[in-house]
C-alpha positions in Angstrom: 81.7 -17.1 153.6 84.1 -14.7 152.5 81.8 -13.6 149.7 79.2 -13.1 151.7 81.4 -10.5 154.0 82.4 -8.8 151.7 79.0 -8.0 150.6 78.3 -7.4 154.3 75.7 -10.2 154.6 75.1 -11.0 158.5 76.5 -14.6 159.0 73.1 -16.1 160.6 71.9 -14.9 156.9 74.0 -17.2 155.0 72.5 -20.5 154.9 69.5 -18.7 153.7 71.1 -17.6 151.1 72.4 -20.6 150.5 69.2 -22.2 150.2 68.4 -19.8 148.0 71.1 -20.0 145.4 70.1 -23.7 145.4 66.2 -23.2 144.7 67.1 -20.3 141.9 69.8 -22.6 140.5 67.4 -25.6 140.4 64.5 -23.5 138.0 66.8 -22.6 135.2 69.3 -25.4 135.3 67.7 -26.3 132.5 67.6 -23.3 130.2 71.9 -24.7 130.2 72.0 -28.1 128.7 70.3 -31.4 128.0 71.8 -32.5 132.0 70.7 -31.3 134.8 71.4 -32.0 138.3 68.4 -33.7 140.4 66.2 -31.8 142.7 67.3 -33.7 145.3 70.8 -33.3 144.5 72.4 -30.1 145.7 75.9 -31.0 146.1 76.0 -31.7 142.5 74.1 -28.4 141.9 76.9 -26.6 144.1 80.0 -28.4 142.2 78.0 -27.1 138.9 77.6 -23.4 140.5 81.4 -23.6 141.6 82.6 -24.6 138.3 80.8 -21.9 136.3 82.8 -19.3 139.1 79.2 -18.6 141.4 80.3 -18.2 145.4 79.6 -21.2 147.1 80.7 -22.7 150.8 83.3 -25.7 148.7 87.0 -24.9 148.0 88.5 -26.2 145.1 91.3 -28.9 145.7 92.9 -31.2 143.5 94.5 -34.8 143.6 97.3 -33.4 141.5 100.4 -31.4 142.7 101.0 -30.2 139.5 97.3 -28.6 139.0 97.7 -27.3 142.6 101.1 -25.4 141.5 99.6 -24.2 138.2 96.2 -22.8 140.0 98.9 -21.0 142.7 100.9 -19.4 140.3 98.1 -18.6 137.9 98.2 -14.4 138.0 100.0 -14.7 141.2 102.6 -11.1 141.6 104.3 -12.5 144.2 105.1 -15.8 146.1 102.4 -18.6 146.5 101.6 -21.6 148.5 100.0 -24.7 148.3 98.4 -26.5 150.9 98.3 -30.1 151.2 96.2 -32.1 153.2 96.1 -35.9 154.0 93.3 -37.2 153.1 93.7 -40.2 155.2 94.3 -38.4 158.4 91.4 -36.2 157.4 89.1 -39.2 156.8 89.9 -40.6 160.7 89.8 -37.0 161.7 86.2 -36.5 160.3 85.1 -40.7 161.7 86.3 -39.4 164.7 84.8 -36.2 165.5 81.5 -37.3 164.5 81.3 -40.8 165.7 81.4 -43.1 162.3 82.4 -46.4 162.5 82.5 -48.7 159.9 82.1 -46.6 156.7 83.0 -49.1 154.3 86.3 -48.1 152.6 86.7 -45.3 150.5 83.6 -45.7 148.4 81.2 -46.6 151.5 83.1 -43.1 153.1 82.6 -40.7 149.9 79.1 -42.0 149.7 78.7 -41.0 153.5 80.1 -37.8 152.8 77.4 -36.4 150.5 74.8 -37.6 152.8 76.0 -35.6 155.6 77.0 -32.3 153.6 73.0 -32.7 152.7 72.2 -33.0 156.2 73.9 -29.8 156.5 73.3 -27.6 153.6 70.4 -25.0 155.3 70.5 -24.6 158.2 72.8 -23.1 160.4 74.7 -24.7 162.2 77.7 -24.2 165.3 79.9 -27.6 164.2 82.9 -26.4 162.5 84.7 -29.0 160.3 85.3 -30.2 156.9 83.3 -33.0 154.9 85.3 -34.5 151.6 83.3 -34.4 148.5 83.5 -36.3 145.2 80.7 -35.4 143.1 79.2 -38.6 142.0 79.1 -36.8 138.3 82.1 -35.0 137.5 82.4 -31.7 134.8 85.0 -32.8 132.5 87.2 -29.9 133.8 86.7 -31.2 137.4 87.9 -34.8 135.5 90.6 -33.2 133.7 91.8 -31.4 136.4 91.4 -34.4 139.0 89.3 -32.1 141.3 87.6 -33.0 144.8 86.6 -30.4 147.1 86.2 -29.8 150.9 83.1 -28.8 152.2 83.2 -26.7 155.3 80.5 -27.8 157.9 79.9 -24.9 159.7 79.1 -21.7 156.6 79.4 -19.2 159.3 82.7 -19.5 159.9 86.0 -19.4 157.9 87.2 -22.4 156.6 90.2 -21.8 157.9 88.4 -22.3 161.6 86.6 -25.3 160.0 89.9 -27.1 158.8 91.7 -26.3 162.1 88.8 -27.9 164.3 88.7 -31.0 161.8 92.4 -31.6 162.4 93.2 -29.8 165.8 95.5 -27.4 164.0 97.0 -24.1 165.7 95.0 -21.6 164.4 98.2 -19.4 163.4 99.3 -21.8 160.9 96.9 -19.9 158.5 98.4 -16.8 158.9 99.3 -15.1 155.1 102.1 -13.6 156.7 104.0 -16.7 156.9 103.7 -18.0 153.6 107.0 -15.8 152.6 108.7 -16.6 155.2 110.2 -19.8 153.5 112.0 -20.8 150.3 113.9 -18.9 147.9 114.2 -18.8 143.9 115.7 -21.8 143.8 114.3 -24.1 146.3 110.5 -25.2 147.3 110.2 -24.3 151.0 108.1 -26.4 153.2 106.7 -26.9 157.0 105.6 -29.2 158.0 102.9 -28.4 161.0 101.4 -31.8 161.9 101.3 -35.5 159.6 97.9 -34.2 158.4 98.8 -30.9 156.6 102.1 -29.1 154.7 102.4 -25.6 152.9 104.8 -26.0 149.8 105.5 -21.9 149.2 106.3 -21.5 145.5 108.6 -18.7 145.2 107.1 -15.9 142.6 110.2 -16.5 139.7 109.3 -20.3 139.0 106.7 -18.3 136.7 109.3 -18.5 134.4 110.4 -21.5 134.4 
């Protein structure tokens, strides 16, 4: 989404676009390797596209504090943050707003997951929120680096606006203004805003530690 504004695409163009990253994707996949995704599998095609740096709707997060912290820091010239989200609250959150009832644990729910971001993927639609996905096949820097990413429902709008609609979240919580407003060289600041999500800020000198 971001991407695409910056290139000054109109939002009702995007999941066009989207569609057509997939179908260009999907005829030379396999000018890159022996493996390639299936036609009918475009989430994996979008982890693959994300993980060889192409634009796509998902955003990268990671099981792993410590991969979070490094991915912050990485080139940062001033303090970072790292958001963390529980998953569980997210999970209810998401069986909630859209109705689901007995998902079958965490496998039954992940395998859920990619069926609806599929239901989704182009077309346009008004529903903000955020879908988990585990790729069913992981890179081996997306296995090394315990990756999962959230997929924002609605491609039109930030995924700020997507998260904060998942998990009822003030909007202002966001805000890039805030994320110095806590910690110092010496300590980790955090707020707390609800159970369901925390911004660790990671002052700028840890770099160096």
């Amino acid at each position: 989404e971001r991407e695409a504004r910056r290139l000054g695409l109109p939002p009702h163009a995007y999941a066009d676009r989207e569609q057509l990253m997939l179908h260009q994707f999907a005829r030379r996949a396999h000018l890159h390797g022996d493996r390639r995704p299936a036609d009918t599998d475009a989430m994996e095609s979008l982890a693959l596209i994300q993980h060889h740096g192409g634009s796509t709707r998902l955003l990268d997060f990671t099981y792993s504090f410590y991969v979070a912290c490094f991915f912050a820091l990485e080139g940062a010239e001033h303090d970072a943050a790292v958001w963390i989200v529980n998953l569980g609250a997210l999970r209810r959150a998401i069986a909630a707003r859209l109705g689901i009832t007995g998902w079958g644990g965490l496998v039954g729910f992940s395998k859920w997951s990619l069926v609806r971001c599929m239901e989704v993927l182009g077309r346009a639609t008004t529903d903000s929120g955020i879908v988990l996905v585990d790729p069913y096949h992981m890179s081996e820097r997306l296995a090394a680096q315990q990756g999962l990413f959230l997929f924002p429902l609605s491609i039109e709008a930030a995924f700020e606006d997507n998260l904060t609609a998942a998990l009822d979240l003030p909007s202002a919580c966001f805000a890039d203004e805030t994320i110095h407003d806590y910690g110092d060289s010496d300590n980790f600041g955090m707020e707390v805003f609800v159970p369901s999500v925390m911004k660790v800020v990671l002052p700028w000198e840890i770099r160096a530690v």
